[in-house]
FIKEGU-336310 format. One line per field, with one value per atom (N, C-alpha, C): atom name; residue in three letters; x, y, z; residue number from 0. Coordinates in pm, 1 decimal, m for minus. Layout:
<atoms>
atom: c(CA;...)
rest: c(ALA;...)
px: c(X;...)
py: c(Y;...)
pz: c(Z;...)
nr: c(NUM;...)
</atoms>
This chain:
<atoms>
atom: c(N;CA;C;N;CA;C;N;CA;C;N;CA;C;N;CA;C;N;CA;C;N;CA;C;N;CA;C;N;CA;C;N;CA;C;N;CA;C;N;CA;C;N;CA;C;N;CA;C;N;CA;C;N;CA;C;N;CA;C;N;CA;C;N;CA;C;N;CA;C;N;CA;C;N;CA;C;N;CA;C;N;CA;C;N;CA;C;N;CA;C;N;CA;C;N;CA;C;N;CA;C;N;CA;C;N;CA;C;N;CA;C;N;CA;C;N;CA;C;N;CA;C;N;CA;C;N;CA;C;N;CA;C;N;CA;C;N;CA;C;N;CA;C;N;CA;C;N;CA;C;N;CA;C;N;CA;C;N;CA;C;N;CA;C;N;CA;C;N;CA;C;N;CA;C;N;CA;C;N;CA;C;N;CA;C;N;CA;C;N;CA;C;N;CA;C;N;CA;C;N;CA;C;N;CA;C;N;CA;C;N;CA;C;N;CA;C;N;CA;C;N;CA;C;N;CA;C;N;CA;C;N;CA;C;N;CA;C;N;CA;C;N;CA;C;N;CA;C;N;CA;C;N;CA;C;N;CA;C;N;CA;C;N;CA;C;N;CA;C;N;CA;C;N;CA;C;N;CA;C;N;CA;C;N;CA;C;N;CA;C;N;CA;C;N;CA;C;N;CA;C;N;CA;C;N;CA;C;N;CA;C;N;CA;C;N;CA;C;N;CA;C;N;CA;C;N;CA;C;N;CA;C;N;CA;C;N;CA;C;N;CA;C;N;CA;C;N;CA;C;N;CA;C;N;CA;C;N;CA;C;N;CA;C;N;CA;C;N;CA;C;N;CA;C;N;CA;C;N;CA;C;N;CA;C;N;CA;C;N;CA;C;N;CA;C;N;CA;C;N;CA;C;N;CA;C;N;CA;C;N;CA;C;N;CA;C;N;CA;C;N;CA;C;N;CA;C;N;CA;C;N;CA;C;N;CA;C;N;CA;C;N;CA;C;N;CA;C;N;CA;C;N;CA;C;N;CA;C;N;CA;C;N;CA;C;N;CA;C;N;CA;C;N;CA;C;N;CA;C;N;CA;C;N;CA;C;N;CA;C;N;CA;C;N;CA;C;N;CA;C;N;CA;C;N;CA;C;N;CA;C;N;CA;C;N;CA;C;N;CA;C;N;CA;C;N;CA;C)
rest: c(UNK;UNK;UNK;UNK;UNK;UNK;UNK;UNK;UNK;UNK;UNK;UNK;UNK;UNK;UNK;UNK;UNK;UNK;UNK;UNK;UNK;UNK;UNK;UNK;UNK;UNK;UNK;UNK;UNK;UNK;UNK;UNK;UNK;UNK;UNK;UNK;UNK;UNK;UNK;UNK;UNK;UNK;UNK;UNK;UNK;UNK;UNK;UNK;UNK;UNK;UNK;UNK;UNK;UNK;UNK;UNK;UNK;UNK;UNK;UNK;UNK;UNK;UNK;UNK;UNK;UNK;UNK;UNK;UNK;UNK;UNK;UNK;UNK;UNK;UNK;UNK;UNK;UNK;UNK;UNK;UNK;UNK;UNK;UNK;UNK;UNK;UNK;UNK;UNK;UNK;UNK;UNK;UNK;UNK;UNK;UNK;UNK;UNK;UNK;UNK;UNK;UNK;UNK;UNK;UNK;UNK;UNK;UNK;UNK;UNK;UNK;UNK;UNK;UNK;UNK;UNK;UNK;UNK;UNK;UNK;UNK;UNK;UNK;UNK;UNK;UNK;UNK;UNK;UNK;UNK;UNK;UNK;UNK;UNK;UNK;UNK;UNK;UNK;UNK;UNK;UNK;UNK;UNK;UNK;UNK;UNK;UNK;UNK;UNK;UNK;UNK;UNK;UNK;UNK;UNK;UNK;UNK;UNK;UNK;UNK;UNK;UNK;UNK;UNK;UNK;UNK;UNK;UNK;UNK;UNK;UNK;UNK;UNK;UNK;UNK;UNK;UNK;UNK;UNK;UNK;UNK;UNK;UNK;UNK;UNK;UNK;UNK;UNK;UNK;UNK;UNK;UNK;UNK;UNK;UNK;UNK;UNK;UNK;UNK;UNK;UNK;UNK;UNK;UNK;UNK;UNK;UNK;UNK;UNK;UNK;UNK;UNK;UNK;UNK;UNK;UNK;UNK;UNK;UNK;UNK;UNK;UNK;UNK;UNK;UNK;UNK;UNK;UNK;UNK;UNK;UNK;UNK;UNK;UNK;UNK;UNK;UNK;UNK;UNK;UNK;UNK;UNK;UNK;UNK;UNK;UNK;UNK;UNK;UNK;UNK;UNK;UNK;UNK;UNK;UNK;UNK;UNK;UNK;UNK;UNK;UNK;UNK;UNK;UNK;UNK;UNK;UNK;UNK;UNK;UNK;UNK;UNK;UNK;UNK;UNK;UNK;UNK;UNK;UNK;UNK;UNK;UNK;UNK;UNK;UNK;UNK;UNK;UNK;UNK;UNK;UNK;UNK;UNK;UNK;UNK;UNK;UNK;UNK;UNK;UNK;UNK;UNK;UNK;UNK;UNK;UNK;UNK;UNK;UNK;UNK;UNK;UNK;UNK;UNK;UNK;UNK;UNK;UNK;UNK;UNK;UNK;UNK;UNK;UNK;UNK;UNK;UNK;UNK;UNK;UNK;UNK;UNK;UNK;UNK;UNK;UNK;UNK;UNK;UNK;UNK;UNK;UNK;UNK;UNK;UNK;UNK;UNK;UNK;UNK;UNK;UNK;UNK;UNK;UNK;UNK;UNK;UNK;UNK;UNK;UNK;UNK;UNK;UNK;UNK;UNK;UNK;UNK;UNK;UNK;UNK;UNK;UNK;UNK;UNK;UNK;UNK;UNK;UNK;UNK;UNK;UNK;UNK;UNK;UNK;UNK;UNK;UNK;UNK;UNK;UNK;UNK;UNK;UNK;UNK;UNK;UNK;UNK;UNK;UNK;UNK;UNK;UNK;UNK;UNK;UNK;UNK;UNK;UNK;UNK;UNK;UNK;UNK;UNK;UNK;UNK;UNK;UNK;UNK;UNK;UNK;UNK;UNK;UNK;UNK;UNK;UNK;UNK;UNK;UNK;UNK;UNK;UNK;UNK;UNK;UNK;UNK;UNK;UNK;UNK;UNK;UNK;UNK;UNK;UNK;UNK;UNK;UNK;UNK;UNK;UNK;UNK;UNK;UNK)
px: c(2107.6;2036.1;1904.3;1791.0;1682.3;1672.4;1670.4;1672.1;1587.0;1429.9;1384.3;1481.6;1550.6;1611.6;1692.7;1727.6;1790.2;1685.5;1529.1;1459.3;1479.2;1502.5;1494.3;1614.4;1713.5;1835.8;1876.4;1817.1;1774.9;1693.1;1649.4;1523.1;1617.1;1584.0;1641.3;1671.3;1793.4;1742.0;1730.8;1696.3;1742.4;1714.5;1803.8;1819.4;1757.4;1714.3;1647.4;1727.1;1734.4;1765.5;1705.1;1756.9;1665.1;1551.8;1453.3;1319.7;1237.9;1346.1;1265.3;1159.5;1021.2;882.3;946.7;912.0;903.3;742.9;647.9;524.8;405.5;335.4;291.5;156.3;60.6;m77.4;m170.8;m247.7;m367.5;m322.3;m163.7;m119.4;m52.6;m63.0;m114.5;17.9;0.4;87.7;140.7;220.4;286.6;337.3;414.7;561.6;530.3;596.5;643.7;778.5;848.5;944.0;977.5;1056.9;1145.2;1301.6;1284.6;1387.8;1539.9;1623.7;1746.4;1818.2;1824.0;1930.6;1800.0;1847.5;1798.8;1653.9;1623.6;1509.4;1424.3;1293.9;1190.1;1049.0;985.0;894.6;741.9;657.6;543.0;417.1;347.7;286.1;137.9;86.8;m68.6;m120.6;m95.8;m130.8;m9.6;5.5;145.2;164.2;110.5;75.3;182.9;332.9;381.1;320.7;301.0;243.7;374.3;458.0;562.1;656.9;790.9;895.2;970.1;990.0;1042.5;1186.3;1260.9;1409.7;1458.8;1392.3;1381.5;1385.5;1578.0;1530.4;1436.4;1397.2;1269.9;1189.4;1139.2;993.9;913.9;839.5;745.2;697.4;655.5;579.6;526.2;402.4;326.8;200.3;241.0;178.6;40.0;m48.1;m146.8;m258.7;m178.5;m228.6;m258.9;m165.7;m177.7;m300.0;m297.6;m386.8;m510.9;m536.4;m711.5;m724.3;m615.0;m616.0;m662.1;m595.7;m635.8;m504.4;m522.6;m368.4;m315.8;m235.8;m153.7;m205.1;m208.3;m287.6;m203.4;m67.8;27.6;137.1;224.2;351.4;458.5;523.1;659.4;778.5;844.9;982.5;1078.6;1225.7;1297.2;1354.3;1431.6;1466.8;1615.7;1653.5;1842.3;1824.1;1954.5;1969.5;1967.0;1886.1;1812.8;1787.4;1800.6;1831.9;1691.6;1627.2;1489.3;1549.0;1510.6;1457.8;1329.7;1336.5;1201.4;1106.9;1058.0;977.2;853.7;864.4;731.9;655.3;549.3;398.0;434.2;416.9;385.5;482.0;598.1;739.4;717.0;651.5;653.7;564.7;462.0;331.2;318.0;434.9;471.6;542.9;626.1;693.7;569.4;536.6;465.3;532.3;641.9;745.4;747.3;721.2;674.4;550.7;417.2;299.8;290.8;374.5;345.2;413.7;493.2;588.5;525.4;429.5;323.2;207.6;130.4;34.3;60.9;222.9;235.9;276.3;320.2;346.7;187.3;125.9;m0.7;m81.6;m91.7;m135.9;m69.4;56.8;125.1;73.9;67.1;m28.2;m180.8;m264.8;m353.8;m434.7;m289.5;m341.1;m280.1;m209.9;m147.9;m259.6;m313.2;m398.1;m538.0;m614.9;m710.6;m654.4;m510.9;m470.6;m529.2;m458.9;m449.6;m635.8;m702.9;m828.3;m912.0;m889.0;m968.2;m936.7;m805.8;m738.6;m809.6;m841.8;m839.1;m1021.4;m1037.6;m1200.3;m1246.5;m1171.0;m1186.6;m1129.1;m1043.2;m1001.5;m1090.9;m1183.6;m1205.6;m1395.4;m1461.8;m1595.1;m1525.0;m1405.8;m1404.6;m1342.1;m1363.1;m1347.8;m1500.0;m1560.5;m1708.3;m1709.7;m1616.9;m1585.0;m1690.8;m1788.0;m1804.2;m1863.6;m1776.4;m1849.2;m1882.8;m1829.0;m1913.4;m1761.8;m1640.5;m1566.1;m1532.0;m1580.6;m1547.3;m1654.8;m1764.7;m1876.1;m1805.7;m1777.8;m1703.6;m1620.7;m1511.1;m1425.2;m1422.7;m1608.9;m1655.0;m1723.3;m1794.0;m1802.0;m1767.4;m1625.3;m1508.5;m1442.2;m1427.1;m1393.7;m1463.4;m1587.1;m1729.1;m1690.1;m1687.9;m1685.6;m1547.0;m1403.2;m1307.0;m1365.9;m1415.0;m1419.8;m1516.5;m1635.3;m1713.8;m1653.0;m1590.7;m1508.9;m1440.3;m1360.7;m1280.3;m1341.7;m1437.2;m1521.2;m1599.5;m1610.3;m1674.9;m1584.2;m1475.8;m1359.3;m1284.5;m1327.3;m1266.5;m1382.5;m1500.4;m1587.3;m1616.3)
py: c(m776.8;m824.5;m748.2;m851.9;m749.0;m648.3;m535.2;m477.4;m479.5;m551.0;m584.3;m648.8;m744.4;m814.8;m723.2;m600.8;m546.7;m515.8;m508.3;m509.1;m591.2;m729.9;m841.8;m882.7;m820.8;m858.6;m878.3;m801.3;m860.5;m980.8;m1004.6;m1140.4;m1277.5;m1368.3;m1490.0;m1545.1;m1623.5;m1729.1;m1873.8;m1918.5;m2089.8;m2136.4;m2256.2;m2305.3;m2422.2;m2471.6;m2638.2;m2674.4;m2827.4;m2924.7;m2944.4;m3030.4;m3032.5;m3133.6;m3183.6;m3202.9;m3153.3;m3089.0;m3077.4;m2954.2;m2901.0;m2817.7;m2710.8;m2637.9;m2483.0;m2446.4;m2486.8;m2474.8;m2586.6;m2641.1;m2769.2;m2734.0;m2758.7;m2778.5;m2835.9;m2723.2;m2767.3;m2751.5;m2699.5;m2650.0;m2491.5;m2457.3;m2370.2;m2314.0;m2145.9;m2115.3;m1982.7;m1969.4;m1854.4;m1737.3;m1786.3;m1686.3;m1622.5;m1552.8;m1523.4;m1596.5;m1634.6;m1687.9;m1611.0;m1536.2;m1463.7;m1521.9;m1609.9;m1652.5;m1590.4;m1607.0;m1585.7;m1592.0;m1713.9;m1802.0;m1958.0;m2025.4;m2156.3;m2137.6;m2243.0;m2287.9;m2381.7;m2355.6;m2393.4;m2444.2;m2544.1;m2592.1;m2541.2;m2511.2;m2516.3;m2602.0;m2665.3;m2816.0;m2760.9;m2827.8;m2838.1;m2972.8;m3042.4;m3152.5;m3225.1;m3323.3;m3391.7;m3323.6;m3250.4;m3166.1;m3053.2;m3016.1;m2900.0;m2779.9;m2666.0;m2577.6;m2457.2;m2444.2;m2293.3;m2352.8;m2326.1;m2309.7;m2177.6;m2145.2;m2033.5;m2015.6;m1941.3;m1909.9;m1751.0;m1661.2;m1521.4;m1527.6;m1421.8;m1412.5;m1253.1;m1259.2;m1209.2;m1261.8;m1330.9;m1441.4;m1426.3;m1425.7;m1430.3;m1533.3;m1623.9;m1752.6;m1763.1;m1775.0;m1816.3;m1690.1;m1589.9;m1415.3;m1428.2;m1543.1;m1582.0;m1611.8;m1709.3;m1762.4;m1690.6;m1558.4;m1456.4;m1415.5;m1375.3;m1257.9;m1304.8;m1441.6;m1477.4;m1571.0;m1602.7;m1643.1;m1761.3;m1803.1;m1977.7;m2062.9;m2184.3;m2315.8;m2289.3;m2308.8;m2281.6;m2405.1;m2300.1;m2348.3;m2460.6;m2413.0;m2509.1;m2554.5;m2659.5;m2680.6;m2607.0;m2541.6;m2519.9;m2626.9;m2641.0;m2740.8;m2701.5;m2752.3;m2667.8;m2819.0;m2761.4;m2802.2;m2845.6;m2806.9;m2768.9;m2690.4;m2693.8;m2665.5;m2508.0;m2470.3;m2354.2;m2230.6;m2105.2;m2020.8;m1937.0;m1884.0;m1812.8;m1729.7;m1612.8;m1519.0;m1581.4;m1579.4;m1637.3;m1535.9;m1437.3;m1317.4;m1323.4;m1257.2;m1238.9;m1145.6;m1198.8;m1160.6;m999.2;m970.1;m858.6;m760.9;m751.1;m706.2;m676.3;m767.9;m752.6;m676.0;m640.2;m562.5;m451.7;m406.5;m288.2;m189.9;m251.2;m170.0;m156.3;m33.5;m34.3;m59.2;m73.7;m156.0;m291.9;m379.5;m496.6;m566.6;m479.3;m487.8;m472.6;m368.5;m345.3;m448.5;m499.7;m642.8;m736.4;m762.8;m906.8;m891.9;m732.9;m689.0;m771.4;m683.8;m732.6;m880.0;m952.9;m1098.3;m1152.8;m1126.6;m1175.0;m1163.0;m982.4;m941.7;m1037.9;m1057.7;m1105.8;m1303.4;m1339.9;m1456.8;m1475.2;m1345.5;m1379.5;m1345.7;m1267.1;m1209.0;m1289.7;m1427.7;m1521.0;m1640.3;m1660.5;m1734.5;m1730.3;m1613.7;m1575.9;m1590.4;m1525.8;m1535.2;m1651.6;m1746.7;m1909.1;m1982.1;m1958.5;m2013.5;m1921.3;m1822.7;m1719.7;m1760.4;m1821.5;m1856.1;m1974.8;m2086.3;m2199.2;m2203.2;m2135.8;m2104.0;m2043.0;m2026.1;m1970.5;m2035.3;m2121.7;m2259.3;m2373.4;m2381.3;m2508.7;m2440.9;m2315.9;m2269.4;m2274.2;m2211.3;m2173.8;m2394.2;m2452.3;m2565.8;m2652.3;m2582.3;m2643.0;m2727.0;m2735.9;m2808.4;m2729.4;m2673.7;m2555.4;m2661.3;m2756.3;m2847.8;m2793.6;m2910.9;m2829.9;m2786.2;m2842.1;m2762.7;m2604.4;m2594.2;m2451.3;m2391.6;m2414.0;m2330.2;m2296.8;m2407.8;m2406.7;m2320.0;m2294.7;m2163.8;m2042.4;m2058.4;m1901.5;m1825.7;m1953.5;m1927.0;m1893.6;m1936.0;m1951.8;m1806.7;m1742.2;m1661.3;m1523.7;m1583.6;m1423.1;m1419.4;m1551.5;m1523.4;m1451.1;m1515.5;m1421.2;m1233.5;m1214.6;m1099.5;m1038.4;m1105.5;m1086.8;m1040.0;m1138.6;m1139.0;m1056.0;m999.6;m895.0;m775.9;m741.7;m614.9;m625.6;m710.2;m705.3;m662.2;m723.1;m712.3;m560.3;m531.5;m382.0;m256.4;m289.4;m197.3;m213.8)
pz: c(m185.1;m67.7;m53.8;15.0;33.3;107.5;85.2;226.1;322.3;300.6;428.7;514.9;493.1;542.7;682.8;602.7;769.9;921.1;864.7;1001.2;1056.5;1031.2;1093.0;1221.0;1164.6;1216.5;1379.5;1455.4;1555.1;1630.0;1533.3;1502.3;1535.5;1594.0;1610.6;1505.8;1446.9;1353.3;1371.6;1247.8;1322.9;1147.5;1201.5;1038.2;1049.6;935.7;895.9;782.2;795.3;709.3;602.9;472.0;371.0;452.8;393.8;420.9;605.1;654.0;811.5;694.8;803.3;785.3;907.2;852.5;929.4;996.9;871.4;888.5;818.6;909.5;827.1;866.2;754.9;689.6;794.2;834.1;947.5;1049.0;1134.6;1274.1;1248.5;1421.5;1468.0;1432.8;1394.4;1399.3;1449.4;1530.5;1644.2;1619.2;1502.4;1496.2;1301.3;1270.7;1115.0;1115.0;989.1;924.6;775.2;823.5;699.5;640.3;504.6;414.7;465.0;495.7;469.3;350.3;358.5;238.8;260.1;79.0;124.6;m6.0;m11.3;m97.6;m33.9;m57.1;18.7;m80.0;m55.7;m133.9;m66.9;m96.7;m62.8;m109.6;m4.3;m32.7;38.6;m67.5;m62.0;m53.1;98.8;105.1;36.7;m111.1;m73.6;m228.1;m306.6;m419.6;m387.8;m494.3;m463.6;m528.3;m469.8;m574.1;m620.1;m501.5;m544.8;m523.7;m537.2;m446.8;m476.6;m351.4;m319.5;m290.3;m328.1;m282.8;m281.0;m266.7;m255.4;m44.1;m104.4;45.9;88.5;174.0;224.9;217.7;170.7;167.9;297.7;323.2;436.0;460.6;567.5;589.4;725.1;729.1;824.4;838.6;716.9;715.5;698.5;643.8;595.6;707.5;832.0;886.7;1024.8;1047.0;1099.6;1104.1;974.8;923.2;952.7;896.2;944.4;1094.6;1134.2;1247.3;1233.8;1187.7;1095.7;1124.2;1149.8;1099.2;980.9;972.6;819.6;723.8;627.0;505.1;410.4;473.9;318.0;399.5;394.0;479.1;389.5;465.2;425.5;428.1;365.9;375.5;315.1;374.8;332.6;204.6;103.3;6.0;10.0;66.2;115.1;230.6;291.4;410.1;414.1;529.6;525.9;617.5;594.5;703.5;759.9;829.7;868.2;1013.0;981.3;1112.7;1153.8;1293.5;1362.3;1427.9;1352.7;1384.5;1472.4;1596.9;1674.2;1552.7;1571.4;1484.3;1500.3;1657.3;1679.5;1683.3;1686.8;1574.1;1444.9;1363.6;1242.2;1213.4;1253.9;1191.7;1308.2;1336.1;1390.8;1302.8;1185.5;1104.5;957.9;928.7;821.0;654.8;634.4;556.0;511.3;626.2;647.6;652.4;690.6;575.7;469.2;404.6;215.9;182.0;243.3;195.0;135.9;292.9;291.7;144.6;181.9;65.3;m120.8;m48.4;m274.2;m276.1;m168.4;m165.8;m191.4;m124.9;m168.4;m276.3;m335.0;m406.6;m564.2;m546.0;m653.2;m657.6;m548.2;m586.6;m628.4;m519.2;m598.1;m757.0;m825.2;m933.9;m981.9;m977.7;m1044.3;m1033.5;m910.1;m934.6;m1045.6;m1018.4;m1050.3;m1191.2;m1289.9;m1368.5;m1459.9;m1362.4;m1386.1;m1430.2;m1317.0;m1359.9;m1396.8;m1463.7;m1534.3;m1682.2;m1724.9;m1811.0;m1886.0;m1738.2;m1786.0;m1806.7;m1733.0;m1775.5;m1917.7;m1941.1;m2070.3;m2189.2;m2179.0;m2227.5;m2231.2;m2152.8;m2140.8;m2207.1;m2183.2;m2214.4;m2359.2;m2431.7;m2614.2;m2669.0;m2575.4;m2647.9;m2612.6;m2579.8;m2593.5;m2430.9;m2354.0;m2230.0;m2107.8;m2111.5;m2048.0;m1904.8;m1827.2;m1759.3;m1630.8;m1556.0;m1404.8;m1370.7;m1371.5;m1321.7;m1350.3;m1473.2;m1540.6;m1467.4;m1422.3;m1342.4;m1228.2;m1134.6;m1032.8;m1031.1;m1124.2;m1129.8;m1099.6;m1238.4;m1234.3;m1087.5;m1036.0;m887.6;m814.9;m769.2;m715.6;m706.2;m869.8;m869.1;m859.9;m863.7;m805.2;m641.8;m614.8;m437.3;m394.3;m459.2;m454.3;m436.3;m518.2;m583.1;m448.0;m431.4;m342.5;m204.5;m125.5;m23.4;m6.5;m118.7;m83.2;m92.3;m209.9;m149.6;m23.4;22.7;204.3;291.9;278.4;342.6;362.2;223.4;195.8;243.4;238.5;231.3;431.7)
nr: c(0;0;0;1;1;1;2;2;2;3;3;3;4;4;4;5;5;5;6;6;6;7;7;7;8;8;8;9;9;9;10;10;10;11;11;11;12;12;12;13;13;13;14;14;14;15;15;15;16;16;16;17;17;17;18;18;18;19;19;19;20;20;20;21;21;21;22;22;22;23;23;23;24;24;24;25;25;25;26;26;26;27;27;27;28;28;28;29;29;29;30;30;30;31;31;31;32;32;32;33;33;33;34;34;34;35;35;35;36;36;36;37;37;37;38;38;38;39;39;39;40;40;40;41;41;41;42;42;42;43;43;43;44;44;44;45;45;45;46;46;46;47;47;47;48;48;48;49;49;49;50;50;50;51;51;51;52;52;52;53;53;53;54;54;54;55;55;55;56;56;56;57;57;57;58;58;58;59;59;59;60;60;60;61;61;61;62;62;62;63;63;63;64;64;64;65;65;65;66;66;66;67;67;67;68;68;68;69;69;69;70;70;70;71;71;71;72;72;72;73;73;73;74;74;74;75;75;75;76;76;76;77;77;77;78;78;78;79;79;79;80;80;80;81;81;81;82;82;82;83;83;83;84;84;84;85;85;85;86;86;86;87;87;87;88;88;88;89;89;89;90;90;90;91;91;91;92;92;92;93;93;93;94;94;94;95;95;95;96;96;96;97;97;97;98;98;98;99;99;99;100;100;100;101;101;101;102;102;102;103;103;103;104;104;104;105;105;105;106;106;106;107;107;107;108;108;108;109;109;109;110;110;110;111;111;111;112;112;112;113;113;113;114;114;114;115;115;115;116;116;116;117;117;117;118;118;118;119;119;119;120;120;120;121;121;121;122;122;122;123;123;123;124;124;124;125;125;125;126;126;126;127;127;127;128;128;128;129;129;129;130;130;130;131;131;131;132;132;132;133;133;133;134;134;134;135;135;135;136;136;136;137;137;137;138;138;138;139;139;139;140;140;140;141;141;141;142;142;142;143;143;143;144;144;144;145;145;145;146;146;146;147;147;147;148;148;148;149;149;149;150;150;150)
</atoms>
């Protein structure tokens, strides 16, 4: 078991059905949602990109953070268990930030992975079009952003 999982335990839960959303794309969102049990898809518009079944998972941590609508819907896959975490609970325990950090950190070095990859696939086959610019762009401003962010 994770052991984040024991901060939570006081935390409400509530379960969803296969296809009910926990968190859907472009609304507002209140609370954190930490995995129990259960498998969960993540949708980019009607495009799946992850699915997730790790319990501890975090969801809604994103939209927190920049104070934004949620970026991706969550859905559950099978019937499904979540702690329903006040925001401000959660980023009271410093345990539960390094959580979120490497959850993120671990996507976006998967992403960047991904089209650093394909950028370089598509410039050594002579493809060097506008999307491969777009990439390289894409991925200066990444880079950019976060040294602002950091500095």
């Amino acid at each position: 078991m994770n052991p984040l999982l024991s901060l939570f335990e006081s935390e409400p839960t509530i379960t969803i059905a296969e296809g009910e959303e926990i968190l859907s794309e472009g609304k507002p969102v209140d609370t954190l949602y930490v995995l129990i049990a259960g498998d969960v898809e993540i949708l980019k518009g009607t495009h799946r990109v992850n699915i997730i079944t790790e319990p501890g998972s975090i969801f809604g941590e994103m939209s927190y953070l920049l104070n934004k609508p949620a970026t991706a819907t969550v859905r559950a896959m099978k019937y499904s268990c979540f702690y329903k975490v006040d925001a401000g609970f959660a980023w009271s325990h410093p345990e539960i930030y390094r959580h979120v950090a490497v959850q993120l950190s671990i996507r976006l070095a998967a992403i960047t992975d991904y089209l650093s990859g394909l950028e370089t696939k598509l410039s050594s086959e002579g493809k060097k079009s506008r999307v491969a610019e777009e990439i390289s762009d894409q991925l200066r401003r990444v880079e950019d952003i976060a040294f602002k962010n950091n500095t």
